[in-house]
PyMOL Python script that loads the backbone (N, CA, C, O; Angstrom):
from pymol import cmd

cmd.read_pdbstr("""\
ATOM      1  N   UNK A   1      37.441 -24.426  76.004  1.00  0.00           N
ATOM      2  CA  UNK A   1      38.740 -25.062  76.131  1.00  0.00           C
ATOM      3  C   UNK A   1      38.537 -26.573  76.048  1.00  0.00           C
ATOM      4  O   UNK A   1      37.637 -27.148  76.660  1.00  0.00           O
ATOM      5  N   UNK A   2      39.431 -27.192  75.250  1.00  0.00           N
ATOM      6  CA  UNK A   2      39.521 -28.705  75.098  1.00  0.00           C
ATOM      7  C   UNK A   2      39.740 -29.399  76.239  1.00  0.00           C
ATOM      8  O   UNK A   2      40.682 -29.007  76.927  1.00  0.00           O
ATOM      9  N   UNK A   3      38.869 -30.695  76.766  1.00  0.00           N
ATOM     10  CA  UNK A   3      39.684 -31.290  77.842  1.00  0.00           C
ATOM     11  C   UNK A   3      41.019 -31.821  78.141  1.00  0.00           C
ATOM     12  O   UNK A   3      41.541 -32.001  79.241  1.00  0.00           O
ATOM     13  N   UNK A   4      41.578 -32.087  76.706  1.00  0.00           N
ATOM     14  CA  UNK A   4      43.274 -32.169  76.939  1.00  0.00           C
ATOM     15  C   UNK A   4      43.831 -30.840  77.099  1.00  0.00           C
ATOM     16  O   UNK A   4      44.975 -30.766  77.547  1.00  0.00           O
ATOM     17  N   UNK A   5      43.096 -29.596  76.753  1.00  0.00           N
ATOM     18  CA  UNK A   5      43.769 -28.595  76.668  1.00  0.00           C
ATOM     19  C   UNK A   5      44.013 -28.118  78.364  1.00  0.00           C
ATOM     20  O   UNK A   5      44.933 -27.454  78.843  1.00  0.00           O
ATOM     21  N   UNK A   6      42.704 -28.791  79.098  1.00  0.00           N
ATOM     22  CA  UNK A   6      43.105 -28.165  80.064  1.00  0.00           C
ATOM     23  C   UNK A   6      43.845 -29.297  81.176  1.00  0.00           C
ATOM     24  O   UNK A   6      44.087 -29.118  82.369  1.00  0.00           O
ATOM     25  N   UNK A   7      44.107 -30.525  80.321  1.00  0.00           N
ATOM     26  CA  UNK A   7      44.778 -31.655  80.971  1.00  0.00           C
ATOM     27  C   UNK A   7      46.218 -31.255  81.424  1.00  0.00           C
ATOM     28  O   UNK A   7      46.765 -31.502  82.499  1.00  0.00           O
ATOM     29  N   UNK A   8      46.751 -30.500  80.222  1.00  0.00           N
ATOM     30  CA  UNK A   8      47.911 -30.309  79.865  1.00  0.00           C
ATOM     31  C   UNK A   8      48.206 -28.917  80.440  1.00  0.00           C
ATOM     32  O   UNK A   8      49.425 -28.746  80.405  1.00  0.00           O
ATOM     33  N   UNK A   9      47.555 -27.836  80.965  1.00  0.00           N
ATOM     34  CA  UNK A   9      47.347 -26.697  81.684  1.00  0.00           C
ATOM     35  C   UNK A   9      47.675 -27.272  83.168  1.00  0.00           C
ATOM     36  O   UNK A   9      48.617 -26.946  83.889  1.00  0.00           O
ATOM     37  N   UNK A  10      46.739 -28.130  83.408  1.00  0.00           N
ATOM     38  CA  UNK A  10      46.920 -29.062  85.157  1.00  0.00           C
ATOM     39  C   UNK A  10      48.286 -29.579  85.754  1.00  0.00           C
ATOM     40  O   UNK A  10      48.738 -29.597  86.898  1.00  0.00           O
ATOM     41  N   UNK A  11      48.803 -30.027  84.431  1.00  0.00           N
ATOM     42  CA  UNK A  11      50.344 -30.383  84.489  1.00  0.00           C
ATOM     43  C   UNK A  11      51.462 -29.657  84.348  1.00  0.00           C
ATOM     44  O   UNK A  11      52.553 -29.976  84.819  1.00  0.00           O
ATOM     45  N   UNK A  12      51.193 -28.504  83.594  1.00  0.00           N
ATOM     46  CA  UNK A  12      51.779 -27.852  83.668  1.00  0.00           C
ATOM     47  C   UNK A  12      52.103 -26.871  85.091  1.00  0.00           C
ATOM     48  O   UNK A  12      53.240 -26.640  85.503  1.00  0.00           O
ATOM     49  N   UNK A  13      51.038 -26.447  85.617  1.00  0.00           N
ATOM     50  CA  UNK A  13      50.981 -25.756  86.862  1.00  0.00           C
ATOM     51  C   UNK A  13      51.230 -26.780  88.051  1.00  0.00           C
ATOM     52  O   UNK A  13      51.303 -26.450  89.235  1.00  0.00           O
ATOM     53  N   UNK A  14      51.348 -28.052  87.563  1.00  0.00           N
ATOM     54  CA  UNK A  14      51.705 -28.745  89.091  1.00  0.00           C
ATOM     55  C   UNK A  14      50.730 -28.847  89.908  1.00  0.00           C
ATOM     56  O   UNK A  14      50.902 -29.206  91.073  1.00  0.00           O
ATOM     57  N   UNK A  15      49.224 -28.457  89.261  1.00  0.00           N
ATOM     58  CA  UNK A  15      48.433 -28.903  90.734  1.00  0.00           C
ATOM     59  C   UNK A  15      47.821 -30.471  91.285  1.00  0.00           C
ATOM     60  O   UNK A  15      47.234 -30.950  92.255  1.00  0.00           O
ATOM     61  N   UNK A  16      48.426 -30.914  89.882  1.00  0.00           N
ATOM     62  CA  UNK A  16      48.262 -32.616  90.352  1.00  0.00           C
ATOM     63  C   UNK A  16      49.371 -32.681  91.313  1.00  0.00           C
ATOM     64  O   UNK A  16      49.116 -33.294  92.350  1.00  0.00           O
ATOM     65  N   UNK A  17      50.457 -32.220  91.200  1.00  0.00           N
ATOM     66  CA  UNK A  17      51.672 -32.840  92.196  1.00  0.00           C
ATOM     67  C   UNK A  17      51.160 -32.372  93.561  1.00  0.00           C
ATOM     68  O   UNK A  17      51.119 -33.172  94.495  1.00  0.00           O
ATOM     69  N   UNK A  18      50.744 -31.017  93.714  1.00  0.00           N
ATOM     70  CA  UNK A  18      50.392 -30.406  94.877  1.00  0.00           C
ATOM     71  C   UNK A  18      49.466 -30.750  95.188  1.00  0.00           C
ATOM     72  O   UNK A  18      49.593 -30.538  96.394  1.00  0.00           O
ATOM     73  N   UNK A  19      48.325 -31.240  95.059  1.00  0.00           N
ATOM     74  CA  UNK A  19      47.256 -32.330  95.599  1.00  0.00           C
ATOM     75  C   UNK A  19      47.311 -33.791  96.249  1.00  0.00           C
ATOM     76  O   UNK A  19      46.779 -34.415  97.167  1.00  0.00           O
ATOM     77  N   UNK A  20      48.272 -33.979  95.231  1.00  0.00           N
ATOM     78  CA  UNK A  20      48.811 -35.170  95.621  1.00  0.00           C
ATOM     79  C   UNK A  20      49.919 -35.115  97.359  1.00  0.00           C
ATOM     80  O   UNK A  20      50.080 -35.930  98.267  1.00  0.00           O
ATOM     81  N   UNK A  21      50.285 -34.144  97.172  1.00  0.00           N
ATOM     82  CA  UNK A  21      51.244 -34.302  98.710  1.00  0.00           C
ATOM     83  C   UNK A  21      50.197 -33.303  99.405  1.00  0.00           C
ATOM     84  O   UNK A  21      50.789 -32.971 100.432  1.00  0.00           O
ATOM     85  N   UNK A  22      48.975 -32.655  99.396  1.00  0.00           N
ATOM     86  CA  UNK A  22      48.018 -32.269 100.455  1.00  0.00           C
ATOM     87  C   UNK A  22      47.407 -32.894 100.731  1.00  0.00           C
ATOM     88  O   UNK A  22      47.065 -32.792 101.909  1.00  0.00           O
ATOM     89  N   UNK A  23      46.688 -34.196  99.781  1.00  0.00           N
ATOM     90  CA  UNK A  23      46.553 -34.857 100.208  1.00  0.00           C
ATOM     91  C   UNK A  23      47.222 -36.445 101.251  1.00  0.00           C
ATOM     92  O   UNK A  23      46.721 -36.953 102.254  1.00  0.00           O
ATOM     93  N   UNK A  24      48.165 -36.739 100.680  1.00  0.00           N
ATOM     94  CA  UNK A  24      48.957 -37.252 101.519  1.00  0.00           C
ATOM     95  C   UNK A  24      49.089 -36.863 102.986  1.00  0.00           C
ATOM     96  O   UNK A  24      48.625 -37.450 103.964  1.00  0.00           O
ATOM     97  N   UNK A  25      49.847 -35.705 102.935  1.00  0.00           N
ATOM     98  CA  UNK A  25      49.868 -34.849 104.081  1.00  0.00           C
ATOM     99  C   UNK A  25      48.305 -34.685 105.276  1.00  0.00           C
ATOM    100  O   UNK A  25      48.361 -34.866 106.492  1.00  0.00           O
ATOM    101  N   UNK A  26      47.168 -34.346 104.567  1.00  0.00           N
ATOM    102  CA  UNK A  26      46.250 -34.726 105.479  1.00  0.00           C
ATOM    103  C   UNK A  26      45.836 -35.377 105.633  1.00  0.00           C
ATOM    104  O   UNK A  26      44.709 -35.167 106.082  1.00  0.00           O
ATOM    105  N   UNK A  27      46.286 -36.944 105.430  1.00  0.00           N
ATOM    106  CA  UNK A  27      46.267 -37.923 105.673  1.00  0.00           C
ATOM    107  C   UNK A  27      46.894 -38.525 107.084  1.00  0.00           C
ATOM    108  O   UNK A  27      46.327 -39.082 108.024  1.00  0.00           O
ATOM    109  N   UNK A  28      47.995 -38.264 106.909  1.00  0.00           N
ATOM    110  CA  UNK A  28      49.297 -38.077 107.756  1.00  0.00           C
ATOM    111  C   UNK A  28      48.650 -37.197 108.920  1.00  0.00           C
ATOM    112  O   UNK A  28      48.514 -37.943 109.889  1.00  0.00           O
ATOM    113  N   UNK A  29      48.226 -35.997 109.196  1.00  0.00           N
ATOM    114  CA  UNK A  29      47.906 -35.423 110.052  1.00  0.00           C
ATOM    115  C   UNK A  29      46.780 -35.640 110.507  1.00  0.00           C
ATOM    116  O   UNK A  29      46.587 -35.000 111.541  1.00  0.00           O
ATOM    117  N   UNK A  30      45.087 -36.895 109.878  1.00  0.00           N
ATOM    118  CA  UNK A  30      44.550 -37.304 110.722  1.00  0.00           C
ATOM    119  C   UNK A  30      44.509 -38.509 111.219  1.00  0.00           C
ATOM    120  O   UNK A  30      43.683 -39.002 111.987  1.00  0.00           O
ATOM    121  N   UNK A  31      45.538 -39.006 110.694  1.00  0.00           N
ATOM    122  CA  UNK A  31      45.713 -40.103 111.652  1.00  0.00           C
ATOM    123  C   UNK A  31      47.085 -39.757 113.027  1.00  0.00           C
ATOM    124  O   UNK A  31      47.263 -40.429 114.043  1.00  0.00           O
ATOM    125  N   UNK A  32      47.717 -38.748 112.668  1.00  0.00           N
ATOM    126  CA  UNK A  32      47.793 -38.147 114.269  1.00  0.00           C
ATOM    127  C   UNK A  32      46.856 -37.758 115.102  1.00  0.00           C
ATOM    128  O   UNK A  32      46.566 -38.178 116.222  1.00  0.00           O
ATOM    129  N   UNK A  33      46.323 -36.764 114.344  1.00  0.00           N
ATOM    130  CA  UNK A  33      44.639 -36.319 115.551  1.00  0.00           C
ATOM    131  C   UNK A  33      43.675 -38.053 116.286  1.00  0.00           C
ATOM    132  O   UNK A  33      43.234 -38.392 117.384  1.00  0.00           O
ATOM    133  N   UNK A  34      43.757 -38.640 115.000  1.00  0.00           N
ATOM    134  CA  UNK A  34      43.379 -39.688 115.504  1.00  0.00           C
ATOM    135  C   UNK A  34      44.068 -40.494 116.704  1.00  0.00           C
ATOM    136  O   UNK A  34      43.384 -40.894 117.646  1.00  0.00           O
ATOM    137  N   UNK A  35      45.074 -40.656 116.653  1.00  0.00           N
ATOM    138  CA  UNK A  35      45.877 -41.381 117.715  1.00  0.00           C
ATOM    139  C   UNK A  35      45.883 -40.668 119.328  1.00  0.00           C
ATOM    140  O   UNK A  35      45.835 -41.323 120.369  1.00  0.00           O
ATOM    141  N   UNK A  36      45.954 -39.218 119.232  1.00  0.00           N
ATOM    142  CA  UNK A  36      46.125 -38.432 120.188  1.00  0.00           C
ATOM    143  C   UNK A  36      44.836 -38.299 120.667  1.00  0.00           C
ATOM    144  O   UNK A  36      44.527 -38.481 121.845  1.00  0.00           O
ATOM    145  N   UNK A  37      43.806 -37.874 119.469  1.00  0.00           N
ATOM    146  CA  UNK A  37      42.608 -38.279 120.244  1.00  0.00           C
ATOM    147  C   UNK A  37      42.179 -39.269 121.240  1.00  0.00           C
ATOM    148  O   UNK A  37      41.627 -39.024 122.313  1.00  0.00           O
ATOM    149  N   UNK A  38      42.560 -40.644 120.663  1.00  0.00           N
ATOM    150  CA  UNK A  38      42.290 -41.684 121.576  1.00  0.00           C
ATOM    151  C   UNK A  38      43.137 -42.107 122.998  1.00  0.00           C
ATOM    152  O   UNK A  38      42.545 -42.628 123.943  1.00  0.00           O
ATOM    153  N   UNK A  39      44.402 -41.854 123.023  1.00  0.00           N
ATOM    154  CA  UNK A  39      45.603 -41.889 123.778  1.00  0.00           C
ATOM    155  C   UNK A  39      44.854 -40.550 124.827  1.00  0.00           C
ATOM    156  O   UNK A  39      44.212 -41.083 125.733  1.00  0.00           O
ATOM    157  N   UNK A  40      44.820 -39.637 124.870  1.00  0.00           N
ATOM    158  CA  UNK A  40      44.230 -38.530 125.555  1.00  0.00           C
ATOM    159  C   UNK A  40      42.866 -38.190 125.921  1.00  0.00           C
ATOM    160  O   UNK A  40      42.534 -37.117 126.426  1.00  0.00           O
ATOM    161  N   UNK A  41      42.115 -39.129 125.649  1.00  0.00           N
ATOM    162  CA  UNK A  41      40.958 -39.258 125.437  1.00  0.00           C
ATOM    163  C   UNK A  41      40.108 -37.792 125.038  1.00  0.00           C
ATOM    164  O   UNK A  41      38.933 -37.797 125.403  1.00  0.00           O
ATOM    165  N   UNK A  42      40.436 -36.936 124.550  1.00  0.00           N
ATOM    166  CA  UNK A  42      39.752 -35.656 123.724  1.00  0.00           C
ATOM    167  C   UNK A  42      38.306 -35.759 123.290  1.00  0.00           C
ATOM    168  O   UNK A  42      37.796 -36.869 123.136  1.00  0.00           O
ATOM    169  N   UNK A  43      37.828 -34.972 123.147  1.00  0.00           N
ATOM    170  CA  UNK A  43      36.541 -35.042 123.022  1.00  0.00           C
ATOM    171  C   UNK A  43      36.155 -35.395 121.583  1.00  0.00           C
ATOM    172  O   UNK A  43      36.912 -35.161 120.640  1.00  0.00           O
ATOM    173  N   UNK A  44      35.250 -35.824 121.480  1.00  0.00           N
ATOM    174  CA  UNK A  44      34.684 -36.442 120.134  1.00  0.00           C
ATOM    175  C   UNK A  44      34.671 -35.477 118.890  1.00  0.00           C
ATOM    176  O   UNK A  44      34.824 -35.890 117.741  1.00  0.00           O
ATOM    177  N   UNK A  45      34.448 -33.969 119.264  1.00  0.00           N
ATOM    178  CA  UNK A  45      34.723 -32.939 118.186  1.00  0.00           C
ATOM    179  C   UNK A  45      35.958 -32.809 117.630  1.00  0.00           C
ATOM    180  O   UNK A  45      36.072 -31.919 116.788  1.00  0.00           O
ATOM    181  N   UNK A  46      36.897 -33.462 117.883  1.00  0.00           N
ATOM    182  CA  UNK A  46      38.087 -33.179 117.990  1.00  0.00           C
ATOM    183  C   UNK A  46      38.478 -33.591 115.820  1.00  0.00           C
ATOM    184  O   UNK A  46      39.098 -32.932 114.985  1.00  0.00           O
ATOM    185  N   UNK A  47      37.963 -34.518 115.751  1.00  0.00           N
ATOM    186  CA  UNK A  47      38.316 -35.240 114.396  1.00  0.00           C
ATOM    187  C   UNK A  47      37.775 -34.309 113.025  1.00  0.00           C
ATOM    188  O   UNK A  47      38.387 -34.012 112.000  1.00  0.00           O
ATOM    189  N   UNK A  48      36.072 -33.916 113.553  1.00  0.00           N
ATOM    190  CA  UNK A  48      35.548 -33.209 113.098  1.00  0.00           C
ATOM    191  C   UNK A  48      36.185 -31.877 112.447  1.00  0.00           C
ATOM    192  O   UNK A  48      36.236 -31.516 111.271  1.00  0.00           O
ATOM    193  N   UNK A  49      36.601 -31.341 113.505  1.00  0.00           N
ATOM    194  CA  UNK A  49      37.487 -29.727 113.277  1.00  0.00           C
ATOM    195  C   UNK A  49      38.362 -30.194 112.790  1.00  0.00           C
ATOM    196  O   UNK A  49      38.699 -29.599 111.766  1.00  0.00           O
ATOM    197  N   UNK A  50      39.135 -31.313 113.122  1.00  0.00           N
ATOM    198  CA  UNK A  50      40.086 -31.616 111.776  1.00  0.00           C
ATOM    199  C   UNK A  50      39.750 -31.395 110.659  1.00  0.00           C
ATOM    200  O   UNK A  50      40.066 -30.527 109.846  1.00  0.00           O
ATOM    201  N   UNK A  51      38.881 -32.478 110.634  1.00  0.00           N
ATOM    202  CA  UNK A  51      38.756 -32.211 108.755  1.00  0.00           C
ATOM    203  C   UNK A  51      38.210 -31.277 108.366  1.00  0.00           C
ATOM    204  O   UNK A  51      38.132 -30.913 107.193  1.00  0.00           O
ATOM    205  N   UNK A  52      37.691 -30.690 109.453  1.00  0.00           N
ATOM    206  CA  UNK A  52      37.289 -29.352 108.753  1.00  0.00           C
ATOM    207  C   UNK A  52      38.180 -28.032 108.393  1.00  0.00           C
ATOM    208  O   UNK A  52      37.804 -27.111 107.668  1.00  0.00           O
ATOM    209  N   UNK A  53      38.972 -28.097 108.807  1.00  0.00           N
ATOM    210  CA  UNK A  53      40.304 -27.527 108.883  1.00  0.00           C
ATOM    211  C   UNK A  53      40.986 -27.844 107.886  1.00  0.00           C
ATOM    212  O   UNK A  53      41.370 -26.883 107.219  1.00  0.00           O
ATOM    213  N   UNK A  54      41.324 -28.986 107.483  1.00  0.00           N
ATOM    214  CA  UNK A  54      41.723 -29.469 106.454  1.00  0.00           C
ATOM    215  C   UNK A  54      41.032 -29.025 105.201  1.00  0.00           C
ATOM    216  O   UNK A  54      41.637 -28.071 104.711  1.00  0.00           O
ATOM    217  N   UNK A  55      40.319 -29.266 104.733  1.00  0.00           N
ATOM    218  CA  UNK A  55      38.749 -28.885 104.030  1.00  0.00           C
ATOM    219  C   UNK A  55      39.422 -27.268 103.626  1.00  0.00           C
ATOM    220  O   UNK A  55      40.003 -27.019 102.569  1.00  0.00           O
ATOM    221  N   UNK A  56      39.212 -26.422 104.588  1.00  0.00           N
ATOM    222  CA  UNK A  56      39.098 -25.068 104.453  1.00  0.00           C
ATOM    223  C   UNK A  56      41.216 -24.647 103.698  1.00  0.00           C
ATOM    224  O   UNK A  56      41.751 -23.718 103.092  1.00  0.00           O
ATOM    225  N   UNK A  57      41.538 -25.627 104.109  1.00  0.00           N
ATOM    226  CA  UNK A  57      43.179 -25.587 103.693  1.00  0.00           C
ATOM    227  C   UNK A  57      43.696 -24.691 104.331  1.00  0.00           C
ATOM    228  O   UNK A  57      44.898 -24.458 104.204  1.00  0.00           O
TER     229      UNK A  57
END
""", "prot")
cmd.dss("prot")
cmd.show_as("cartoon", "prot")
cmd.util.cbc("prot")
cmd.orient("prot")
């Protein structure tokens, strides 16, 4: 498959758009963990399992 061929496959299915707001989005949600982490003082694993969580989707 051509690399435009599958440029134009990517766009078509929308998974640039949908990356784009998961990523956003877990963005958005570790810098909550982050805040609450620190405000609550939570344990240091706390960020970790985030992103790992995130990661796993």
């Amino acid at each position: 498959m051509s690399e435009i061929g599958l440029l134009a496959r990517l766009k078509r299915a929308r998974i640039v758009q949908v990356l784009v707001v998961y990523l956003g989005a877990s963005w958005a949600i570790l810098q909550v963990a982050e805040t609450l982490q620190e405000s609550l003082s939570l344990p240091a694993w706390v960020m970790p399992v985030a992103i790992l969580l995130l990661l796993i989707g």
